[in-house]
Wavefront OBJ file of the C-alpha trace (Angstrom):
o trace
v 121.348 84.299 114.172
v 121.821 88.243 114.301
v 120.982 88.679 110.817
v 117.967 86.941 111.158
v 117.007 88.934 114.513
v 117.972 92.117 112.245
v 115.262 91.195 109.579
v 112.629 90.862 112.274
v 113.674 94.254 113.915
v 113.157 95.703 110.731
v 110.312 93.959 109.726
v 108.901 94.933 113.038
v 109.173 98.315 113.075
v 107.708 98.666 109.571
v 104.738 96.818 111.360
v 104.547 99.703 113.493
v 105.066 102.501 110.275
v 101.774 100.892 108.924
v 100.290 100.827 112.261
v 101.203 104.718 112.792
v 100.015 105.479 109.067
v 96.490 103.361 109.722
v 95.925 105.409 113.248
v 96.135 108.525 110.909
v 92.965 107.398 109.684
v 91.115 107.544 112.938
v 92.255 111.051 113.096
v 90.854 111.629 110.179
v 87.514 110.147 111.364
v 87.307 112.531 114.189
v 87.500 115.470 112.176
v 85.265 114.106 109.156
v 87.782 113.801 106.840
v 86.387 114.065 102.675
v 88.775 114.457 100.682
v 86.948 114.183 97.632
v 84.315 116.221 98.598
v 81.068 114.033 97.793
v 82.532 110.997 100.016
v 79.935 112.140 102.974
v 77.205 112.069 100.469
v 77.930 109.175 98.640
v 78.148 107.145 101.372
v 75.259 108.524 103.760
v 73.121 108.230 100.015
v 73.964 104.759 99.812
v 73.561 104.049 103.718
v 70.328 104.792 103.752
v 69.484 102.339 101.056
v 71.097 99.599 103.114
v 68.796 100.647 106.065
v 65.365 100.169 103.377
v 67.241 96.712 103.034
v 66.688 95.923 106.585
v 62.702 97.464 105.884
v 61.492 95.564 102.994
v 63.993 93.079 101.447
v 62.505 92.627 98.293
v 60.929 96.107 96.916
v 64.186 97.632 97.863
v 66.135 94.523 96.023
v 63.576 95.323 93.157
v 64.007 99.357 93.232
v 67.523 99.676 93.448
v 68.875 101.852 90.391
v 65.581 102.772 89.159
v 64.091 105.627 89.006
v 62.894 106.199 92.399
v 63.725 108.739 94.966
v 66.654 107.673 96.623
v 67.151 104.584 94.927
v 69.442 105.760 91.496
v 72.538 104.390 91.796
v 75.068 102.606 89.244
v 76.836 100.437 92.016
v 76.365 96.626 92.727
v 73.742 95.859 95.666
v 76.305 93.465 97.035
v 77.613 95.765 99.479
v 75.129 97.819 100.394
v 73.491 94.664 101.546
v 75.836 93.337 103.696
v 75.888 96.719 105.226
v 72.374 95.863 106.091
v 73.049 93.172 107.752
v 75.668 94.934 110.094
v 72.985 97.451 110.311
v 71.085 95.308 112.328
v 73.522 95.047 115.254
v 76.114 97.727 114.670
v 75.461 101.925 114.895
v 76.306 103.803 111.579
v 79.597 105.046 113.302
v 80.628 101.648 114.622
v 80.474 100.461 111.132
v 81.979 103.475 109.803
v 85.049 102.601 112.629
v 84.591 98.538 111.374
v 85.200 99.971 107.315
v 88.533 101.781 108.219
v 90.299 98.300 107.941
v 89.576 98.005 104.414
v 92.592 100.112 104.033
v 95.117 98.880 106.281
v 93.882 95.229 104.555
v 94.779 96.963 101.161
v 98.008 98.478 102.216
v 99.288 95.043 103.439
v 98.139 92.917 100.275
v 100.051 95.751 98.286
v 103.478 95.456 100.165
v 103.127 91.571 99.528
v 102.379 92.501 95.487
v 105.770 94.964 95.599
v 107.822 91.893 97.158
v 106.586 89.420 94.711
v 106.989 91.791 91.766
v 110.449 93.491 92.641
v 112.087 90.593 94.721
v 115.750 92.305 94.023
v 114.723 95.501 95.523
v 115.104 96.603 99.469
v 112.138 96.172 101.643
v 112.270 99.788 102.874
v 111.900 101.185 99.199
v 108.723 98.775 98.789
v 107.457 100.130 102.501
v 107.927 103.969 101.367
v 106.189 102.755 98.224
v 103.132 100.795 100.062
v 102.710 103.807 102.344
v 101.015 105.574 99.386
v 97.925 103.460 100.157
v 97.438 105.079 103.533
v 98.350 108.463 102.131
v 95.744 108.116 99.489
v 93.240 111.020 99.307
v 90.711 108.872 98.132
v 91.298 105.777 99.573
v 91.485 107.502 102.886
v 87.887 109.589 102.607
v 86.346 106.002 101.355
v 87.905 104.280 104.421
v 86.676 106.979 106.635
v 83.269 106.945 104.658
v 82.179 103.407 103.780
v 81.819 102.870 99.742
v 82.378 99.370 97.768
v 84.940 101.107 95.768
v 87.387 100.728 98.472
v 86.392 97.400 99.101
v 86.573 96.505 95.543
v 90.028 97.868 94.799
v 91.138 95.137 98.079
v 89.524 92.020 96.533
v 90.832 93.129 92.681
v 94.273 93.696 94.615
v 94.280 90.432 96.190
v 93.627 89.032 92.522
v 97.004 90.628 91.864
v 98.645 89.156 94.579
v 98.411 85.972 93.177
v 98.638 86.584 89.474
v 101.976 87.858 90.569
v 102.612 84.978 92.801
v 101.232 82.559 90.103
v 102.940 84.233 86.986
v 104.823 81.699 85.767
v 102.592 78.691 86.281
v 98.796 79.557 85.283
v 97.766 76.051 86.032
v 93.786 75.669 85.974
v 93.307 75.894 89.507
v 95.935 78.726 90.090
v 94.177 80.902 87.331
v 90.765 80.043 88.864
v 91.877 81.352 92.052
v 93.194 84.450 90.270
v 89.643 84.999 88.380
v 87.851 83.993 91.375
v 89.475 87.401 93.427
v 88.606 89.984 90.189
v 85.336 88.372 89.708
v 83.979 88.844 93.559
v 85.770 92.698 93.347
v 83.490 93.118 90.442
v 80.339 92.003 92.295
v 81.367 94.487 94.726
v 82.712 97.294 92.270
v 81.733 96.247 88.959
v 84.237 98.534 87.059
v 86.829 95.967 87.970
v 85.389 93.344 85.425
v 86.981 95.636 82.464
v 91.032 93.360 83.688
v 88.891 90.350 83.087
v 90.416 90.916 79.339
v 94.246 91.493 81.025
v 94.730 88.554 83.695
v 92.673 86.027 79.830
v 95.040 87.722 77.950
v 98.058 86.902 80.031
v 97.205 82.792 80.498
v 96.226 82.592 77.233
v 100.015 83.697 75.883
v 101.468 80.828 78.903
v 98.623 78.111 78.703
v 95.829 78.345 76.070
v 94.768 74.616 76.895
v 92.952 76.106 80.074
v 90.784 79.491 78.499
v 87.780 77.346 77.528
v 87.410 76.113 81.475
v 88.199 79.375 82.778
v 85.723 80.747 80.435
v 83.353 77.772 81.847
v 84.399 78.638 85.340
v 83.655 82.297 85.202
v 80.257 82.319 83.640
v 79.075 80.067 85.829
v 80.121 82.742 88.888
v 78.788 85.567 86.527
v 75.169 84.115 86.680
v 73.771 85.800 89.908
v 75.096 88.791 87.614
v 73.550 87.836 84.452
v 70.355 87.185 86.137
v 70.209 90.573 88.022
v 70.829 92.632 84.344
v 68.751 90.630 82.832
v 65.694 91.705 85.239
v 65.866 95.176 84.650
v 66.660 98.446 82.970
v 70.462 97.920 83.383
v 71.119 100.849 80.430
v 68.327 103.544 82.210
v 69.769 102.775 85.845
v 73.022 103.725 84.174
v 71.958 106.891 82.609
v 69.975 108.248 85.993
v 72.925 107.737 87.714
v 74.701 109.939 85.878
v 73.500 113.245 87.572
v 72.732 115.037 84.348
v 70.704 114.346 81.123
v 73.044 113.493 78.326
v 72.881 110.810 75.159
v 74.465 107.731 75.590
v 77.038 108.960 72.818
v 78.119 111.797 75.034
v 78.611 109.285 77.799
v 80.813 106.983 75.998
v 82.850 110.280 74.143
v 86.145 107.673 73.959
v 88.085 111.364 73.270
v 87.074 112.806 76.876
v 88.020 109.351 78.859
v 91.551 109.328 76.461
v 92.370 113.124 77.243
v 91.078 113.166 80.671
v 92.380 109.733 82.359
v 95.769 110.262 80.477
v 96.429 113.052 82.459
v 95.334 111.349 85.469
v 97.857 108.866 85.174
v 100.453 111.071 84.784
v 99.010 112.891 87.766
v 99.208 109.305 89.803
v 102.680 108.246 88.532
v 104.202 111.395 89.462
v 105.758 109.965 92.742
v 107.233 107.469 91.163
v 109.203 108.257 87.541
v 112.345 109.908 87.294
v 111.744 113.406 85.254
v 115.261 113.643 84.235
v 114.777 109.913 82.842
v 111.458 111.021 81.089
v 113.434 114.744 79.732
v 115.609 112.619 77.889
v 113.590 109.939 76.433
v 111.657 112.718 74.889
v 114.685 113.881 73.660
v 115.705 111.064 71.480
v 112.149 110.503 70.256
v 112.093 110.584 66.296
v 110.146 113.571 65.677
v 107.495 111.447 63.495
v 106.892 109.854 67.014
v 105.823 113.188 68.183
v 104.004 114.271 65.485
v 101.852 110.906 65.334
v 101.047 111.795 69.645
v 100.439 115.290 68.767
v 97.879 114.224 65.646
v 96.437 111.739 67.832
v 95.469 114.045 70.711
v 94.366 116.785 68.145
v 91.395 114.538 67.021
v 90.681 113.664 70.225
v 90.555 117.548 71.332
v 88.284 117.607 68.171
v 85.714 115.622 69.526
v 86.215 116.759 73.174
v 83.135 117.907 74.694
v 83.418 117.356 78.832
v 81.567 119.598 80.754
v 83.696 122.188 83.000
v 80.912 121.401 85.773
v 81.039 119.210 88.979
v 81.419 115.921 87.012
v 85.144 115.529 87.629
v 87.692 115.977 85.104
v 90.884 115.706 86.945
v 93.534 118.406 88.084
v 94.805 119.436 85.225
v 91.112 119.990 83.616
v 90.094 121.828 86.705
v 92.897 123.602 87.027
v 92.709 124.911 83.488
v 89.632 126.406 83.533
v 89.838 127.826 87.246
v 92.703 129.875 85.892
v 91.833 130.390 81.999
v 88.142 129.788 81.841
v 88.863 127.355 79.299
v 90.443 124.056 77.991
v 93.618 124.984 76.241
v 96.232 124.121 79.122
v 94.513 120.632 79.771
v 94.847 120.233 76.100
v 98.676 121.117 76.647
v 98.842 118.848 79.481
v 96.884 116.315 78.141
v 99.625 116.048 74.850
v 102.558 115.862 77.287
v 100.815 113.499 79.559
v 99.981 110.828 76.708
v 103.940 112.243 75.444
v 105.270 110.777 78.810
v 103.066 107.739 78.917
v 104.689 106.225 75.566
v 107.821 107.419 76.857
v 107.798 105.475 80.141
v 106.226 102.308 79.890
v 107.387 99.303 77.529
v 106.441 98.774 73.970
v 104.022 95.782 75.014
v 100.686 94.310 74.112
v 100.006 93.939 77.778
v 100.573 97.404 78.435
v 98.401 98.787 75.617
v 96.003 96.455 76.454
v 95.865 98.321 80.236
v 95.852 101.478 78.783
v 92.483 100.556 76.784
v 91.442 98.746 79.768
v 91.546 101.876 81.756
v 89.945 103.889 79.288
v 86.839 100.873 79.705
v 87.345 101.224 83.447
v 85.343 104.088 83.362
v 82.139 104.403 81.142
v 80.057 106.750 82.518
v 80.397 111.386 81.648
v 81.734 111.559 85.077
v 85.381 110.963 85.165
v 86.441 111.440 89.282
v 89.760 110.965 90.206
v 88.618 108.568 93.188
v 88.150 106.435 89.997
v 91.512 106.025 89.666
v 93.094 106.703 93.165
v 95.186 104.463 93.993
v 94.060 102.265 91.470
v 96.712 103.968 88.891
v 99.469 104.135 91.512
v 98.721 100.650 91.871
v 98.476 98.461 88.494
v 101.466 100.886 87.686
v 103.720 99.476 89.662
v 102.224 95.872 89.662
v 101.033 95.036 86.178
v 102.582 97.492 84.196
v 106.301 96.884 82.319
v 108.249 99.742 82.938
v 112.134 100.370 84.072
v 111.566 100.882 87.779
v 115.223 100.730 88.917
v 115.670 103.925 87.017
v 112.599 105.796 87.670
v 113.198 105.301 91.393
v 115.981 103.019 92.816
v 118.340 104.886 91.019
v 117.089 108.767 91.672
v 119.008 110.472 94.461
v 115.362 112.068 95.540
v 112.897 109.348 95.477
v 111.844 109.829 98.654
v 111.562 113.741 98.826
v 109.772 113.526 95.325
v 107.510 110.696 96.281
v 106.292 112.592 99.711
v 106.619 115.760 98.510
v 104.002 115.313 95.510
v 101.652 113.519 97.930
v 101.813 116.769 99.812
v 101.530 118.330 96.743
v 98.135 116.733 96.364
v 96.645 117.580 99.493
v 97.409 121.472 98.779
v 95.796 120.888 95.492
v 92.769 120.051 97.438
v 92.604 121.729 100.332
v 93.285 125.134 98.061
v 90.624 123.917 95.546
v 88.287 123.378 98.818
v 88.854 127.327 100.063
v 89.483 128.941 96.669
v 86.412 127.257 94.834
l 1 2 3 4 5 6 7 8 9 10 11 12 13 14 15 16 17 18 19 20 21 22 23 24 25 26 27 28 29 30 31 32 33 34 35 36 37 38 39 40 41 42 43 44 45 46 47 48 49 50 51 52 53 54 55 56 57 58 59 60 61 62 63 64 65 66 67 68 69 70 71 72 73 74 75 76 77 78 79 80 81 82 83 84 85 86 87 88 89 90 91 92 93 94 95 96 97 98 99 100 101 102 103 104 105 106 107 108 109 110 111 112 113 114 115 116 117 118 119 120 121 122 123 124 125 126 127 128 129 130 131 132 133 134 135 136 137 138 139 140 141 142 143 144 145 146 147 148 149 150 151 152 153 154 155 156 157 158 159 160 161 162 163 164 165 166 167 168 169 170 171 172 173 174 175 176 177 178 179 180 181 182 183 184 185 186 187 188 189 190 191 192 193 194 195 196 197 198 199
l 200 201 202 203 204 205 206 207 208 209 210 211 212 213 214 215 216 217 218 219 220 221 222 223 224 225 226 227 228 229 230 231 232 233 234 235 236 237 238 239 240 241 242 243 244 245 246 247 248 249 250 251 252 253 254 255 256 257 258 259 260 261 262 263 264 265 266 267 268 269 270 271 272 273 274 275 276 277 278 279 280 281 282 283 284 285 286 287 288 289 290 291 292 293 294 295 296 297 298 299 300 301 302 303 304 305 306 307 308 309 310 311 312 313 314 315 316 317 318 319 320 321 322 323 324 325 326 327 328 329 330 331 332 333 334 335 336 337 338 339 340 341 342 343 344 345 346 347 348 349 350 351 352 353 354 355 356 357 358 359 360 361 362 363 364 365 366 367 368 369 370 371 372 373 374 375 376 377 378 379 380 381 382 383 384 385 386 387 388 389 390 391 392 393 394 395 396 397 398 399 400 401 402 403 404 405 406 407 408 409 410 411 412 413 414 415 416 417 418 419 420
């Protein structure tokens, strides 16, 4: 009886750790917390789309993404519309206050992933873990400032909820359920179709019998979709959206999204791996190993062409030209970062395939890191195969390293905020 009131003691007060991390939030609303800078914009942009909603139904149905004034965008209607139906009862602010549970929603559902996907592990390592959520920089300013990124990244995490919970029977109903959650994230976000190819990938090697009715099942959800592309200019609202005239080939440069979003996921797995662990992997690399990674990033640096502008890029891009004017320390970065990458994770088809899938994730010039904040962090730890009990169970300083690079982050911006 006293180790089961023990459990719920603990499990209460890391109730009240999330509670205490989700009222940080509202402290951030009071002082108009944007951590990524464009959040305000974005969402007030958007915002006053879902207001013409609530005008004219159908001309602002039928101009969204095109080429009118205020009416470019490259995200799914779907949220913006039901925006503009709290619009009709609730103040911008109130529904601003309403959007700040997306977060504590998503920071729950990803405790419940860490307990399904290390069940051996202590609950307080997978709370320190979960907390990253509410420490996000980007998840935080999108929380703060409505977007249906943040919403998105809930429903696609709930749809790894139960592929985790499901993992080891993909029955037809149970994968349905699975496809169901990633298919309404990607009405919402539609970026978050691209792991339509991982969760296919992963029933097909346990149950091949059911792909041809999941294949059934999902286009018959993707019509509304299908429909809406098929009405208009889906490739110009793309381009306009882009903030900046440039050919479709510069958009889909496959060398800027490998460079680039390698070194974001370094930058987003930094709390978590064990440096001395990575050190000496390295170390008993065969040097052809190294010599392939280095060839491999040299073409890529060949065909690199991404703007030093306001389009993103990462910290390691930004911070290379703040300091050099130029590209040669991402470049260095960018060769240790994919170094590290095949260092840490497993030698696995599904992890390639989600390191493709990431480089899909994202096919637009601009490459922001609210992209892939938390989403990286996330999928890491969830979907990826790597040895977690020595990257951070068994490190003496997990939790100084995983707090003190989150802090680490937040200097990064703030100084890029008063420096820049």
């Amino acid at each position: 009886m006293k180790i089961k009131d023990n459990k719920i003691n603990i499990q209460i007060k890391y109730l009240l750790f999330f509670l205490f991390l989700y009222l940080t939030i509202f402290v951030g609303y009071y002082f108009n917390e944007d951590n990524l800078g464009g959040a305000i914009h974005d969402s007030t942009y958007h915002f006053k789309i879902s207001e013409k909603f609530n005008q004219n139904f159908y001309q602002t149905f039928s101009d969204f993404g095109g080429s009118e004034v205020g009416m470019s965008s490259r995200n799914s209607p779907i949220f913006w519309i039901f925006l503009s139906l709290l619009d009709k009862f609730f103040s911008y602010d109130t529904i601003r206050t309403l959007n700040t549970v997306v977060i504590l929603f998503t920071g729950v559902v990803f405790y419940k992933c860490l307990l399904l996907k290390f069940q051996n592990t202590t609950t307080i390592n997978l709370f320190i873990l979960s907390s990253f959520i509410f420490l996000s920089p980007s998840l935080r300013s999108l929380a703060i400032w409505p977007y249906s990124l943040a919403w998105g990244l809930l429903f696609f995490v709930v749809s790894i909820y139960y592929y985790l919970k499901f993992n080891n029977n993909f029955t037809f109903k149970n994968s349905c359920i699975i496809l169901f959650f990633l298919i309404l994230s990607s009405y919402i976000y539609p970026s978050f179709s691209v792991f339509y190819l991982f969760y296919i990938f992963e029933i097909f090697k346990q149950n091949k019998k059911i792909i041809f009715g999941l294949m059934v099942f999902s286009l018959i959800l993707s019509i509304p979709c299908i429909i809406y592309l098929l009405t208009r200019d889906f490739l110009g609202s793309f381009d306009r959206a882009q903030g900046a005239e440039v050919s479709l080939s510069n958009s889909l440069n496959i060398s800027n999204k490998i460079l680039i979003i390698s070194t974001m996921f370094f930058y987003f797995v930094m709390p978590i791996i064990n440096l001395k662990e990575v050190i000496s992997r390295i170390k008993i690399q065969k040097l052809s190993t190294l010599i392939l990674i280095l060839i491999f990033c040299i073409i890529n640096i060949y065909f690199f062409n991404f703007p030093n502008a306001n389009w993103g890029g990462g910290f390691f891009h930004k911070l290379s030209n703040v300091l050099f004017s130029n590209n040669y320390a991402f470049f260095l970065a960018a060769f240790f970062s994919l170094t590290i990458i095949y260092c840490i994770v497993e030698k696995s088809p599904s992890n390639y395939l989600l390191l493709i899938i990431l480089i899909m994730y994202n096919p637009q010039l601009t490459i922001y890191i609210k992209y892939f904040d938390p989403l990286i962090f996330i999928i890491f730890l969830t979907l990826f195969d790597f040895n977690f009990k020595k990257h951070f169970i068994d490190k003496a300083y997990s939790y100084y390293q995983f707090y003190g690079v989150i802090l680490f982050y937040y200097l990064a911006i703030y100084t890029n905020k008063i420096l820049i």
